[in-house]
C-alpha positions in Angstrom: 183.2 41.1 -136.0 183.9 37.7 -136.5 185.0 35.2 -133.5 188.3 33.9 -133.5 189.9 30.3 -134.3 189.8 27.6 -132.2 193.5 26.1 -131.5 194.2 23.2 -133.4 193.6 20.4 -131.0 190.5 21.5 -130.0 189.2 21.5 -133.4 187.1 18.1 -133.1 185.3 18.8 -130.1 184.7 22.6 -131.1 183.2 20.9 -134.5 181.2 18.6 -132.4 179.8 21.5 -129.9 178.4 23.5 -132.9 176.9 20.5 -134.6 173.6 21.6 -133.1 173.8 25.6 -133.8 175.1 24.6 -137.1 171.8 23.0 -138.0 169.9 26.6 -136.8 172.6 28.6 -138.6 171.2 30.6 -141.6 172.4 29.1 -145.1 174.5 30.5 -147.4 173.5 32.6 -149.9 174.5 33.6 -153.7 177.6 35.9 -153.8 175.7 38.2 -155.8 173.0 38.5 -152.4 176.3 40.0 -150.4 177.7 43.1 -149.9 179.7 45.3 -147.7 179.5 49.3 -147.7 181.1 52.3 -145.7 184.3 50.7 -145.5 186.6 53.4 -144.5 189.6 51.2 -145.4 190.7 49.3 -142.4 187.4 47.2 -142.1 183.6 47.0 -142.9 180.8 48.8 -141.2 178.1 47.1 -142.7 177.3 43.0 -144.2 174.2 43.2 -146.3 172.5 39.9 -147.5 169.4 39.6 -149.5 167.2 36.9 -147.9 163.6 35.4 -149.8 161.2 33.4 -147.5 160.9 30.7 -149.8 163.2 28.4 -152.0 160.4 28.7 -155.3 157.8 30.9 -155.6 154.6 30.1 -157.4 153.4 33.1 -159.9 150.5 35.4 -158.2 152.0 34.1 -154.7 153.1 36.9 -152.4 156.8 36.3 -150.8 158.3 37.8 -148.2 161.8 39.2 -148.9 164.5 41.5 -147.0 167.8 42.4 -146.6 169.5 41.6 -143.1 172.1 44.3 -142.8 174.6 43.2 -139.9 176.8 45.7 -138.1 180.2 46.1 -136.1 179.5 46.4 -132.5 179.1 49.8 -131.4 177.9 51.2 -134.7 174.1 52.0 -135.7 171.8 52.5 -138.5 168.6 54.6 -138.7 165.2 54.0 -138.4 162.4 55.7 -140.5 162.4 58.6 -138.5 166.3 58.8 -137.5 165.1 61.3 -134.9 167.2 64.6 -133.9 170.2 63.4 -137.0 170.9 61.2 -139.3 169.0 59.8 -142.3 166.3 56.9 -142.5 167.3 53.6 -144.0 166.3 53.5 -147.8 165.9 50.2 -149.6 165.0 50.4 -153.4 163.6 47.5 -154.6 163.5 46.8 -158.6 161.5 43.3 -159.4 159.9 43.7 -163.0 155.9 43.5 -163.3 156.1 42.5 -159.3 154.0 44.5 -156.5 156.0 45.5 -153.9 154.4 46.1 -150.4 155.3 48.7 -147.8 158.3 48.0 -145.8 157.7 46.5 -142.4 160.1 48.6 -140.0 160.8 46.7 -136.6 160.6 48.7 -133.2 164.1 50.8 -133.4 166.0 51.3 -130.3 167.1 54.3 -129.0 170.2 56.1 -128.8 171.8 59.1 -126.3 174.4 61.0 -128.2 176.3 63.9 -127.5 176.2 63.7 -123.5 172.7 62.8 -123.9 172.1 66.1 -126.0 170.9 64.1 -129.5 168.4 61.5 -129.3 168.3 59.3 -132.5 166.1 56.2 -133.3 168.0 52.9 -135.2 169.2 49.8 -134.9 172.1 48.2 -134.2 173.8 45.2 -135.0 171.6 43.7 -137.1 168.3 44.1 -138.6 166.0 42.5 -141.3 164.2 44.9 -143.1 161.9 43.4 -145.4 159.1 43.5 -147.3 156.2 41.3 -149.5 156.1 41.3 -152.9 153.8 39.7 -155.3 155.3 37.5 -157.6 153.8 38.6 -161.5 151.9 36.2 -163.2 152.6 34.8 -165.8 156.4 34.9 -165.0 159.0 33.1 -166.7 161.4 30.6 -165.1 162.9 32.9 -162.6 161.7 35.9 -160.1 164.9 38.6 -160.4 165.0 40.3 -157.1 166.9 43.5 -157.4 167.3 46.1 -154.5 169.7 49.3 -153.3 170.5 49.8 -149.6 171.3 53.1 -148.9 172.1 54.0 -145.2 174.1 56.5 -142.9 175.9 53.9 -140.5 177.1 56.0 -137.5 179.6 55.3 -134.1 181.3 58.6 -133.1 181.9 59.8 -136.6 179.1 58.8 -139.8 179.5 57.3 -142.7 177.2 56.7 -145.6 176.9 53.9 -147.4 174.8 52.1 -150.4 175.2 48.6 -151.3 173.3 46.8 -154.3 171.8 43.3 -154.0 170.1 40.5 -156.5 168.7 37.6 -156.4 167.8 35.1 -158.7 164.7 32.4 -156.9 162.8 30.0 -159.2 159.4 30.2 -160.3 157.3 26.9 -159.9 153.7 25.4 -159.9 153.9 26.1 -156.0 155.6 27.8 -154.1 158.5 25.7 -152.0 159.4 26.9 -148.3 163.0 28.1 -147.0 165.1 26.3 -144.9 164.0 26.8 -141.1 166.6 29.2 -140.9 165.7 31.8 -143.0 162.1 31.5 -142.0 162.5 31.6 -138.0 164.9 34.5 -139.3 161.8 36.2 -141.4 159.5 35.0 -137.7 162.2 36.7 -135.6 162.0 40.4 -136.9 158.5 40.2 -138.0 157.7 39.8 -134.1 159.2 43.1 -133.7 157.4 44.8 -136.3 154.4 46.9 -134.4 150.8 46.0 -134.6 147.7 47.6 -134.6 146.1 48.1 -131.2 143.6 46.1 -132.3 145.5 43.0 -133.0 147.6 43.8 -129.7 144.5 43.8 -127.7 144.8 47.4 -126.2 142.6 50.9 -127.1 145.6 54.3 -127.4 143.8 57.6 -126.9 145.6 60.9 -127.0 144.8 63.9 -124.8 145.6 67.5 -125.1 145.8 70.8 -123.5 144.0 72.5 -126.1 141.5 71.8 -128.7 143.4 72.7 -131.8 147.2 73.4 -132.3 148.3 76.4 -133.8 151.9 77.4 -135.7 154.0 78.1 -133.3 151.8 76.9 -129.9 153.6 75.0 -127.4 151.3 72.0 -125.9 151.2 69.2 -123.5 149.9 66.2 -124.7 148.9 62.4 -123.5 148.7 59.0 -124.2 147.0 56.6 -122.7 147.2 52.7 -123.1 144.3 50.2 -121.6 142.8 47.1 -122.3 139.4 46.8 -121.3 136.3 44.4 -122.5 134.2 46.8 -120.6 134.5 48.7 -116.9 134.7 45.9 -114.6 136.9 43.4 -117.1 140.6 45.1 -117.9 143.6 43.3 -119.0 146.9 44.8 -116.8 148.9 47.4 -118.8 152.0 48.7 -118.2 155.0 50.7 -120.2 157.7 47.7 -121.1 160.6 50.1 -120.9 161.9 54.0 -119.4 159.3 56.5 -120.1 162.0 58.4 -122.6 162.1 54.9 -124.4 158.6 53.4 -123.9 157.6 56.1 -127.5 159.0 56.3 -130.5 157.4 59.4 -132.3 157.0 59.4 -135.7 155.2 62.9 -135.7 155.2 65.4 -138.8 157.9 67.7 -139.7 156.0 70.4 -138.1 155.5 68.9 -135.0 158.3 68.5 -132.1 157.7 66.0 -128.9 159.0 65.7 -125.7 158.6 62.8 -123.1 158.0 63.9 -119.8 157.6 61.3 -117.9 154.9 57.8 -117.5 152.4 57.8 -115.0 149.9 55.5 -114.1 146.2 55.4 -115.6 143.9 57.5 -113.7 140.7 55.1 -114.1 141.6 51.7 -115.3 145.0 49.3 -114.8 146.6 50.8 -117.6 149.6 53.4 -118.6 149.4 57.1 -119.5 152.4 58.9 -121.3 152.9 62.4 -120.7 154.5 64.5 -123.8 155.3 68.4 -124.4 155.2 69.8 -127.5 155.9 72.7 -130.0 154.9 73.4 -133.3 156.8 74.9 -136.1 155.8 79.2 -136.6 155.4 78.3 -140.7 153.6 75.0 -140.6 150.2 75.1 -142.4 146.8 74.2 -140.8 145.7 70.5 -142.0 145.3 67.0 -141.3 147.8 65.7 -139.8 148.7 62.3 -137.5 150.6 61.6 -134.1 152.5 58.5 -135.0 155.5 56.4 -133.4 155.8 53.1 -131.8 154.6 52.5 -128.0 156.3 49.4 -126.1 153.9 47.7 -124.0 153.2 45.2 -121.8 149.6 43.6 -122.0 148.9 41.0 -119.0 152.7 39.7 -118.9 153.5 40.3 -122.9 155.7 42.5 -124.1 154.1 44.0 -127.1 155.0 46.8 -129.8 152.2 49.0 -130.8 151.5 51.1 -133.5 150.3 54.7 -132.6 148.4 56.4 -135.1 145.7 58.8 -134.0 144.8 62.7 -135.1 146.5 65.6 -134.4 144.0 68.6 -134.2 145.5 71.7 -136.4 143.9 75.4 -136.9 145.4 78.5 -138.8 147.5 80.8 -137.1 145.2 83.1 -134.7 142.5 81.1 -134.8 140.7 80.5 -131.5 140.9 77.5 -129.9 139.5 76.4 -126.2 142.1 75.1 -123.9 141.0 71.9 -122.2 142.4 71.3 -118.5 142.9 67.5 -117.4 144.1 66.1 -114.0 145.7 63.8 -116.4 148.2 66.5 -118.2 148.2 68.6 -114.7 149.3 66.5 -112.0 153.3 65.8 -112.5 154.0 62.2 -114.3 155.6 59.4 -112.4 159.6 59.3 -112.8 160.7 56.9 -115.5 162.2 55.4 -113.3 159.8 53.0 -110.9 162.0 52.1 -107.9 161.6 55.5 -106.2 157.9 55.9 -106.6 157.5 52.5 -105.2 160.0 53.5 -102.1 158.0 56.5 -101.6 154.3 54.5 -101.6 155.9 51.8 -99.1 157.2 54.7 -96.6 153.7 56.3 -97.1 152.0 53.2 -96.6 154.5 52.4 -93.3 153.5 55.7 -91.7 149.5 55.0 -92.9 149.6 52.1 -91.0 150.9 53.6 -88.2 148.7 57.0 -88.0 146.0 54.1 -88.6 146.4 53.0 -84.8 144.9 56.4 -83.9 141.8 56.2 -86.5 138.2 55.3 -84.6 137.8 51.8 -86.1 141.1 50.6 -84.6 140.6 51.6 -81.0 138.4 49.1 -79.8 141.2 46.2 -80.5 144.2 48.8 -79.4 142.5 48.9 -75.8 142.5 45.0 -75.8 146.5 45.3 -76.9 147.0 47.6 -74.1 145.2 45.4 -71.5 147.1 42.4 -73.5 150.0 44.1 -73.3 150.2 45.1 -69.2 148.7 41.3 -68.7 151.5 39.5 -70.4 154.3 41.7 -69.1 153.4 40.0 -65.5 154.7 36.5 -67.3 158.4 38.0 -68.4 160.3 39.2 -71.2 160.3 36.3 -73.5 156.3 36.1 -73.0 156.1 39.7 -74.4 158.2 39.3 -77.0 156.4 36.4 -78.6 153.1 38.1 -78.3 154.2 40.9 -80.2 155.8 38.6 -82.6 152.5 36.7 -82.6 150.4 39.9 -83.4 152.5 41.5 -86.0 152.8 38.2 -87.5 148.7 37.6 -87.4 148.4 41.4 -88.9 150.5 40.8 -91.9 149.1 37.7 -92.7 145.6 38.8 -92.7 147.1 41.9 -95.1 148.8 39.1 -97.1 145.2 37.4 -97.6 143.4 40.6 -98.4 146.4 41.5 -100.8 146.2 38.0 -102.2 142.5 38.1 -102.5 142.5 41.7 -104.3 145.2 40.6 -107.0 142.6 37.8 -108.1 139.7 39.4 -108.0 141.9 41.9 -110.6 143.0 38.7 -112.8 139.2 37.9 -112.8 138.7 41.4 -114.0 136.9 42.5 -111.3 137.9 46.1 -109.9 137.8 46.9 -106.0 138.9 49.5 -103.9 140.0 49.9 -100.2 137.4 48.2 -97.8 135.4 46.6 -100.7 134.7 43.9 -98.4 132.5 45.7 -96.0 130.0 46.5 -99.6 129.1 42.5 -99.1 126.6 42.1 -95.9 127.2 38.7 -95.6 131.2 39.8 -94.4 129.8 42.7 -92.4 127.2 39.9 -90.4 130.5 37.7 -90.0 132.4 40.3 -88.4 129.6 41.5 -86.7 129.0 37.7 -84.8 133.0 37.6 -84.0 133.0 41.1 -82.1 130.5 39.6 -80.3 131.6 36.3 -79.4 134.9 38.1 -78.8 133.0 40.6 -76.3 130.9 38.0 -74.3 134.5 36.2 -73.8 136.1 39.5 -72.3 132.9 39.2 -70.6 133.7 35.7 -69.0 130.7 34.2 -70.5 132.9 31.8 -72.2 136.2 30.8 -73.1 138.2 30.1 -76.0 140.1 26.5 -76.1 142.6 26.1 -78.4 144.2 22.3 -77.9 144.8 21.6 -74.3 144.7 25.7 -73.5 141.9 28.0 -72.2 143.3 31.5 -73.8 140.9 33.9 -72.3 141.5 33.0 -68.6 143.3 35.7 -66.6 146.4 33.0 -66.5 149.3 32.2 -68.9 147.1 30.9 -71.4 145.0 33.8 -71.4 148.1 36.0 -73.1 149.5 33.4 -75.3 150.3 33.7 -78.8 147.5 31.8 -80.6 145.5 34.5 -79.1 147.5 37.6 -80.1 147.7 36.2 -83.5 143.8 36.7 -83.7 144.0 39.8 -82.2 146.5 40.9 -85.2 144.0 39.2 -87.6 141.0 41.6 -86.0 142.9 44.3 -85.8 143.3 44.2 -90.0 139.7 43.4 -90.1 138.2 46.2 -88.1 140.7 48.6 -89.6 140.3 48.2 -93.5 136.9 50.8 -93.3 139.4 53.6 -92.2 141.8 56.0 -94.0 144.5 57.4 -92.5 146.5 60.4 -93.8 149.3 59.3 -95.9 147.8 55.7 -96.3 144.9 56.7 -99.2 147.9 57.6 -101.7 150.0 54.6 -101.0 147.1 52.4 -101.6 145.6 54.1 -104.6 149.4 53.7 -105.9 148.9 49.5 -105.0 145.7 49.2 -106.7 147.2 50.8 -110.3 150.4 48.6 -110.0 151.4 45.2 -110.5 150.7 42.1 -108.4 153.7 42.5 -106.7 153.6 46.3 -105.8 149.6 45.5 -104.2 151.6 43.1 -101.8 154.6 44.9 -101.1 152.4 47.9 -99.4 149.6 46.0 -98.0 152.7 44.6 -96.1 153.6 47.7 -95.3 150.5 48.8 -93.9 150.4 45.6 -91.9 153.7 46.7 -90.8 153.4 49.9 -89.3 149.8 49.0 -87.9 151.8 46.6 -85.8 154.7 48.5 -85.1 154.1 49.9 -81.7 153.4 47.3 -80.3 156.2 45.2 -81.4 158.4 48.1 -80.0 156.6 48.1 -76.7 157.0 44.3 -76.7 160.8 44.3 -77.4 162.3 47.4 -76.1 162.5 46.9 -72.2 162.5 50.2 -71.1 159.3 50.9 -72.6 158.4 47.8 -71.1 158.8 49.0 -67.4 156.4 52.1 -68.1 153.7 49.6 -68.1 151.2 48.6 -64.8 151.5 46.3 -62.9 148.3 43.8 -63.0 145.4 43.4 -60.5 141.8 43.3 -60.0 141.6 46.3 -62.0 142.7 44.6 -65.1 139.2 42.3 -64.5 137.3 45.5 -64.9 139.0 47.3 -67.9 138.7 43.9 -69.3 135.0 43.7 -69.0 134.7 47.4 -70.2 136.9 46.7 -73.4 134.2 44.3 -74.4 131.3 46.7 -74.4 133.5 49.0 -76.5 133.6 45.8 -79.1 130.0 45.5 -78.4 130.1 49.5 -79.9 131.6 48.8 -82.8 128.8 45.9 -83.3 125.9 48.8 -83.2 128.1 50.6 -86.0 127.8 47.2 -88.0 124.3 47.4 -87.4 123.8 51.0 -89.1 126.2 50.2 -91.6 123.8 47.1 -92.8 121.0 49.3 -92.3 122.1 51.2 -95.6 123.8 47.9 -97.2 120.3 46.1 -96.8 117.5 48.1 -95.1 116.8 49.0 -91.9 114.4 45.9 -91.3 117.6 43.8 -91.5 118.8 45.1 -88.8 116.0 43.6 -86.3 117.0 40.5 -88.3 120.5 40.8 -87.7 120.2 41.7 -84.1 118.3 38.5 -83.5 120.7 36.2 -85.1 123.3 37.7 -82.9 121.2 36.8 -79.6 120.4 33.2 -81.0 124.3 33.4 -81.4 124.8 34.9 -77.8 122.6 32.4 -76.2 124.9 29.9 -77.7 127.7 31.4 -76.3 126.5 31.3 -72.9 125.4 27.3 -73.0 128.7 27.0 -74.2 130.1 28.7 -71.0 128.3 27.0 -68.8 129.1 23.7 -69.6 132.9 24.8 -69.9 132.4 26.0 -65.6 130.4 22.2 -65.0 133.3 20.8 -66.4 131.9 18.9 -68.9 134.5 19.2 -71.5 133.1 16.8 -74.3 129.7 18.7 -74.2 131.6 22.1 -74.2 133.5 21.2 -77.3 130.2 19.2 -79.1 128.3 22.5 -78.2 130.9 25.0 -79.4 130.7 23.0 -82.7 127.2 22.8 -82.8 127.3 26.7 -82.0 129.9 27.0 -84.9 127.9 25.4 -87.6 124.3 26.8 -86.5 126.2 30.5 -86.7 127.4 29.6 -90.5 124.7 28.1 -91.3 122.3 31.3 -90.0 124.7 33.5 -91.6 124.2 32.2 -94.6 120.6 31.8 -94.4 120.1 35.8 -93.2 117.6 37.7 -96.0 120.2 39.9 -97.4 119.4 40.7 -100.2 119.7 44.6 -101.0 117.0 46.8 -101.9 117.6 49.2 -104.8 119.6 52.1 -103.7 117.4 55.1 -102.7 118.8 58.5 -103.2 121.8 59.7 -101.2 121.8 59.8 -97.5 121.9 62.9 -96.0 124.5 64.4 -93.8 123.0 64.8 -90.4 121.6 68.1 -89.1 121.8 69.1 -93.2 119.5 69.0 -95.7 121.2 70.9 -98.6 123.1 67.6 -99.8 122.1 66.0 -103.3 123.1 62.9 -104.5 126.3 62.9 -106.8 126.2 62.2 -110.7 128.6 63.3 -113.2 125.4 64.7 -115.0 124.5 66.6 -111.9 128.2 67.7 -111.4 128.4 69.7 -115.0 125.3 71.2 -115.1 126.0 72.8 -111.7 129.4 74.4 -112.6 128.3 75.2 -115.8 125.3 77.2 -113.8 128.5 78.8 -112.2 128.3 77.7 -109.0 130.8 75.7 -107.2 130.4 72.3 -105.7 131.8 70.0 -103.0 132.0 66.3 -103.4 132.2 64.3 -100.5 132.9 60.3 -101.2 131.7 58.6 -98.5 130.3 55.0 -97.3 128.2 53.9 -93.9 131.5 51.8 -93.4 133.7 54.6 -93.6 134.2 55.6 -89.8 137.0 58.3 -91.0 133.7 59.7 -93.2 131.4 59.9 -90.3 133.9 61.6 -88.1 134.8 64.4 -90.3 130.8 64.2 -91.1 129.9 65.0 -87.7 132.8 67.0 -86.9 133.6 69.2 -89.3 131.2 69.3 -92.1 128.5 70.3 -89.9 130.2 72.9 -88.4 128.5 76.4 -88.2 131.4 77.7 -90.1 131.4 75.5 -92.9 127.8 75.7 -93.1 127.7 79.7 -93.2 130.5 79.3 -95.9 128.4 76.8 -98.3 125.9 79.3 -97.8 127.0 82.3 -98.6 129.4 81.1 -101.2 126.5 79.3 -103.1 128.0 75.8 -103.1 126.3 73.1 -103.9 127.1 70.0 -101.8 126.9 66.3 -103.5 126.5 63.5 -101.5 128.9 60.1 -103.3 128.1 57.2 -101.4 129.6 54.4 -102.2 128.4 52.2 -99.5 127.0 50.0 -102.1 129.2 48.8 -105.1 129.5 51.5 -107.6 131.9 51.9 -110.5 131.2 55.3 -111.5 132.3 56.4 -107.7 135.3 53.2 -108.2 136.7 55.1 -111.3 136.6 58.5 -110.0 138.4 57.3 -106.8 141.2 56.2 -109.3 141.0 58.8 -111.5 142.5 60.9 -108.6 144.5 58.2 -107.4 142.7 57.1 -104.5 141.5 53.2 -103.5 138.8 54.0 -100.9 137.0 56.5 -98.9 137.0 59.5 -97.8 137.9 61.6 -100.6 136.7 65.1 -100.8 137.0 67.1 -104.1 135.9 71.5 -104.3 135.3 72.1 -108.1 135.8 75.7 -108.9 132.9 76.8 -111.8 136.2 78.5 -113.7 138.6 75.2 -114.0 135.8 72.4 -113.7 139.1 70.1 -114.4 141.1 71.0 -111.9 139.3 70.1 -108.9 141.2 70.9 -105.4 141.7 67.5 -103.4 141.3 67.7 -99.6 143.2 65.8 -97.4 141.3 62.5 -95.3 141.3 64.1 -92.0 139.1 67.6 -92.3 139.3 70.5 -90.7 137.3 73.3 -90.6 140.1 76.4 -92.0 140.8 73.6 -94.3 137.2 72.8 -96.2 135.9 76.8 -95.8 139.8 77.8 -97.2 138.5 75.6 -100.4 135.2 76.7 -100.6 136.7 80.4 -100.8 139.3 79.5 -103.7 136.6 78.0 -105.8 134.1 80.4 -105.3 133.9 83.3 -108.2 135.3 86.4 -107.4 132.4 88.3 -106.4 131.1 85.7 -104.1 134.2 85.3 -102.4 134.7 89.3 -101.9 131.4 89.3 -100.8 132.3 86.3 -97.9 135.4 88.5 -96.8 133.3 91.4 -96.4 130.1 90.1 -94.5 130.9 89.7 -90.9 131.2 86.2 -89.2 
């Protein structure tokens, strides 16, 4: 379809508005390089020209040539596999003594027809399919390029059509380039042609269900796209289109595929294809290929890549082994990414809230609550920008940590939820603000801030600067817990983009804030609150031995970071840093404000400076901790892992770390229990201890494999599906963990469980 005529007076400027394109536009060529085909009488389906990269071509040169076949909108012409109808394009080339090379097919679109009922694979347009051919040497004066397009060009109805081209280029001493034109033309398609994973900087694996593929066995089958230098170093991966678009198969004749659906990858910041698929009752056993075209984008760039990898055949009846993955199990991702991004940001919403209630938090929600009936003596607008102030220091401390994990990913580096508290040097940090922040509920000091003393029992005492930190500590104190709900959203961040990481660490900062923004804006709730007095001087005092708690569980958790001889080390750092605290506070009641501020500085820079200076250097890691009152633990391996259910025995994983105070709570509540014990003994289960206290990236990629960020994660392997682990929920309970242990016990055991009495 051609554009129409400018009116006559606006001929000169039109002419002087395409003066630039004109220079761009592609020259013209020989009449005998032209042709039309599948004209149905009223007007042409199909322009074919006959294009060479090169205006002489020296003899034993190779030259690139093609023919660009340009469409009517709405119709289409076929790719080399024209999928569920139609017919491939066919070019026949005829150049005397010349080689000609294969034909470089660009990534095809693809096309819904029939309600969606026929998929087909094409182009439409335009499209430039070309070739290189080596010009024969010796060759006199002139190269004849001859070649015959034959193609099915189809809109509702199909027509066929064949046109034939020639060309006539000059042969020379050297070979002479095209006009810019042609050649950005030649630059243009060949960008869409596929390339080998190697040269597009990505490793495609295939998975399947089973080990060999019979005639006539239906299958499930994956694909998996990363780019990785090695564990820790991974280049971002993602699908650049739908799921049903993302692969072009090019499979056998025998062979029928099925899209399913795109799903994340289970171990490294990548994407994973699911397909279904059937194969033909008469095909015969042999070597054969899974091929198409897989649209990707590597770090940013959008990328076609060629998939070629084997297809494992047997004869009909012969046995093959079926091979279970949590890959080809677990239900792919919709296509479509905005709903599995709403759901991970209402999950992460209602994490962050259940997170309130988790043991880590409740040190700093007891200093909200006293915050909260404190600032309610000082009015409405008071409490309202507190709990702006705190929501607002929450999500900007989950802003920093977001902003902090999405670099550490560009640097190549992995992490998972509460990777901070693996460093000791961030664990001593905290440790020395829970204590300043407990000796000043304590009175023994104050905080100033400008021309404000915010921990007095006075207006100051409840601004906002001091609600913002609470928000901030709140995030800090919180990131070694799990909440229900909260472990999916987050394992869903980590796999996804920059943005997505941000979008639900928001969330979680969100819905950890929530109630009490709500109880700071909603007056009714308001007038539920007390009213102050005297008592508020002794809650306050007991809400800083309850931070002072939380600093003997920082202690224990450098005890297995370190050693335990760093503890005595850390422990008197923190009464050098006490002592400091209290010269600080008495100066502050002799009112002697310049030496109270020189001395907080001083107090300031010794602390970083002893900080830094602490021996922290961790020992090599032992063997795993053991569960308390519980012996029967062994420290997890994947080694360990198979030989055990290939024994035929089951097992139960626990993930854990010293940080994880989710962990030591269903530790000490549940997995000690005398029912769970009596199960794991009479069921034969072997229990395997994976601490990841410590950095470890065999425990980081199993985490992801099952689409979790952090701790806790508990997995019960049954000796029958060793693939199919069952994964229990963050919060144990006893009916839940001895349920699992039953299921993946064998039959006999488990019979022999229901008849033994309790």
């Amino acid at each position: 379809m051609r554009p129409p005529r400018s009116r006559r007076p606006l001929l000169p400027l039109a002419l002087l508005a395409l003066l630039p394109a004109a220079a761009l536009a592609l020259p013209p060529v020989p009449d005998t390089a032209r042709g039309r085909g599948a004209d149905d009488g009223e007007r042409a389906r199909v322009e074919a020209r006959l294009y060479v990269d090169a205006d002489a071509v020296a003899p034993g040169a190779r030259v690139r040539a093609g023919v660009l076949l340009e469409l009517d909108r709405g119709w289409h012409v076929y790719w080399r596999n024209s999928g569920d109808s139609g017919l491939p394009t066919r070019l026949d080339w005829d150049v005397p003594g010349a080689e000609i090379g294969a034909l470089a097919w660009p990534a095809p679109s693809v096309f819904r027809e029939a309600g969606g009922m026929i998929t087909t694979y094409g182009y439409a347009r335009e499209v430039l399919l070309a070739t290189e051919i080596e010009v024969p040497a010796p060759a006199h004066g002139v190269l004849e390029l001859e070649v015959a397009a034959d193609f099915l060009v189809c809109k509702v109805q199909c027509i066929p059509g064949r046109i034939d081209l020639a060309r006539s280029v000059p042969v020379a001493a050297e070979t002479r380039p095209s006009p810019p034109a042609v050649h950005a033309l030649f630059e243009r398609w060949a960008a869409r042609v596929p390339l080998d994973p190697q040269q597009a900087g990505v490793r495609v694996e295939a998975l399947w269900s089973q080990s060999a593929i019979r005639p006539g066995d239906s299958f499930e089958a994956a694909i998996a796209a990363t780019s990785c230098d090695s564990a820790e170093h991974c280049t971002p991966v993602s699908l650049a289109a739908a799921a049903d678009e993302a692969f072009v198969p090019d499979p056998p004749a025998t062979i029928e595929l099925e899209t399913l659906g795109a799903r994340r990858h289970p171990t490294a910041p990548g994407a994973l294809l699911a397909l279904r698929g059937r194969a033909s009752p008469d095909a015969v056993a042999g070597d054969e290929r899974l091929r198409g075209v897989l649209a990707l984008r590597v770090d940013g760039e959008k990328r076609h890549v060629e998939v070629d990898l084997p297809l494992p055949r047997a004869a009909s009846g012969a046995p093959v082994a079926q091979l279970g993955s949590p890959w080809l199990d677990a239900e792919p991702l919709p296509a479509n990414a905005g709903l599995p991004l709403l759901s991970a940001l209402g999950l992460a919403l209602l994490g962050g809230l259940i997170l309130n209630l988790m043991p880590c938090v409740l040190p700093v929600l007891a200093i909200k609550v006293f915050g909260i009936a404190e600032t309610s003596q000082r009015g409405r607008a008071a409490l309202r920008a507190s709990g702006r102030a705190y929501t607002l220091g929450i999500l900007t401390t989950m802003l920093a940590l977001a902003g902090l994990v999405v670099g550490l990913r560009a640097a190549g580096t992995s992490v998972g939820w509460g990777f901070q508290f693996q460093e000791p040097l961030f664990v001593v940090a905290i440790a020395s603000v829970l204590t300043l922040f407990a000796l000043n509920l304590f009175g023994v000091f104050e905080i100033e801030l400008g021309t404000g003393r915010l921990a007095q029992l006075s207006r100051e005492a409840s601004g906002a600067r001091r609600s913002f930190f609470e928000g901030l500590l709140a995030v800090v104190v919180a990131t070694p817990c799990s909440a229900p709900f909260m472990g999916t959203a987050v394992g869903f961040a980590f796999a996804s983009s920059a943005a997505v990481i941000v979008a639900v660490f928001a969330a979680i900062g969100l819905g950890l804030a929530l109630p009490y923004l709500l109880v700071s804006h909603v007056p009714a709730w308001s007038r539920w609150l007390p009213r102050g007095g005297a008592w508020m001087l002794y809650l306050r005092r007991v809400l800083g031995f309850a931070l002072l708690a939380t600093v003997v569980w920082l202690l224990s958790v450098i005890a297995g970071l370190v050693s335990p001889d760093a503890v005595v080390t850390l422990l008197a750092f923190l009464i050098a840093l006490s002592f400091g605290a209290w010269l600080l506070g008495a100066l502050q009641q002799a009112q002697h404000g310049v030496a109270a501020r020189v001395t907080a500085l001083g107090v300031l820079a010794a602390a970083l400076l002893g900080a830094a200076s602490l021996p922290l250097d961790p020992e090599p890691a032992s063997a795993a901790k053991l569960a308390p009152a519980s012996g029967a633990w062994r420290a997890y391996s994947p080694e360990a892992l198979r030989d055990t259910l290939a024994s035929g025995r089951p097992a139960f994983v626990d993930y854990t770390a010293d940080w994880c105070l989710t962990c030591k709570v269903n530790e000490r509540l549940v997995l000690t229990d005398r029912r769970v014990r009596q199960a794991v003994e009479r069921l034969d289960v072997v229990l395997f201890k994976a601490d990841w206290t410590r950095r470890d990236e065999t425990i980081r990629l199993e985490l992801a494999r099952h689409g979790k960020a952090g701790v806790p994660m508990y997995l019960v392997y049954a000796p029958s599906a060793p693939e199919r682990p069952a994964l229990l929920p963050e919060i144990l309970t006893v009916d839940v963990v001895v349920d699992a242990l039953n299921r993946a016990a064998p039959a006999q055991r488990a019979q022999l469980t229901e008849e033994e009495p309790t």
